[in-house]
C-alpha positions in Angstrom: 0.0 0.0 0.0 2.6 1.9 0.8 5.0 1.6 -2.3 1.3 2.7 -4.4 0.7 5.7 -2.3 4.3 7.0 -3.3 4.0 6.1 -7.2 0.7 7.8 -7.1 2.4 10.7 -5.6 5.1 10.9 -8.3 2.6 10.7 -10.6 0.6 13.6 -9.8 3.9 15.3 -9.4 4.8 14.6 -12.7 1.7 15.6 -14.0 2.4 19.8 -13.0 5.1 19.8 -14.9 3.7 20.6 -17.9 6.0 23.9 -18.3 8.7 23.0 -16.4 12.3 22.9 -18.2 14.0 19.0 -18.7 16.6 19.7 -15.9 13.6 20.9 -13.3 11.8 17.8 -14.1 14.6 15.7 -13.6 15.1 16.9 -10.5 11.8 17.0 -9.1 11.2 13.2 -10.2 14.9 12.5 -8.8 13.6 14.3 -5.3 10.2 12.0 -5.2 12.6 9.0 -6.1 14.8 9.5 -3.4 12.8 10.2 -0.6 10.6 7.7 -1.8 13.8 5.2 -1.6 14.8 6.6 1.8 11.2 6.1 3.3 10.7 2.6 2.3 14.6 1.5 3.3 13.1 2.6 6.8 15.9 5.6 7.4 15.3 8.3 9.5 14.3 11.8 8.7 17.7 13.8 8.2 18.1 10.4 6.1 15.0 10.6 4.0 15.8 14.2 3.4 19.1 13.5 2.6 18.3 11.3 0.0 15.9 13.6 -1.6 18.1 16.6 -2.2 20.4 14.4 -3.9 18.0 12.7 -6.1 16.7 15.9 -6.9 20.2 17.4 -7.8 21.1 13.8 -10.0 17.7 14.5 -11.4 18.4 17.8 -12.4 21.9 17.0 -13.8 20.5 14.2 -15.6 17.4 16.2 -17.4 19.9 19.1 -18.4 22.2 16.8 -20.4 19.5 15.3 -22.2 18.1 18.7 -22.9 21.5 19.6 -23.9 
């Protein structure tokens, strides 16, 4: 139920970006992906948030060289 609740999160995430740049949507789907990751590993919450900034900054990385 759990692992659903966070794909259907993504999801609607995904579905604002409609006029966001590559890179920003790289990095907000590499943001959901890692805290998603870091909540179902079980870590705590400076973990969890870790986890998230740097999916969101390999996200963003990521959606600018493709855009590039």
């Amino acid at each position: 139920m759990r692992k659903i609740a966070l794909l259907v999160v993504a999801a609607g995430l995904l579905g604002g970006c409609e006029n966001m740049t590559t890179g920003q949507k790289g990095a907000v789907t590499g943001a959901a992906l890692g805290s998603g990751i870091g909540m179902v590993a079980g870590g705590s919450f400076g973990q969890v948030v870790g986890a998230g900034l740097i999916g969101g900054a390999a996200g963003y990385m990521t959606g600018s060289a493709i855009s590039k």
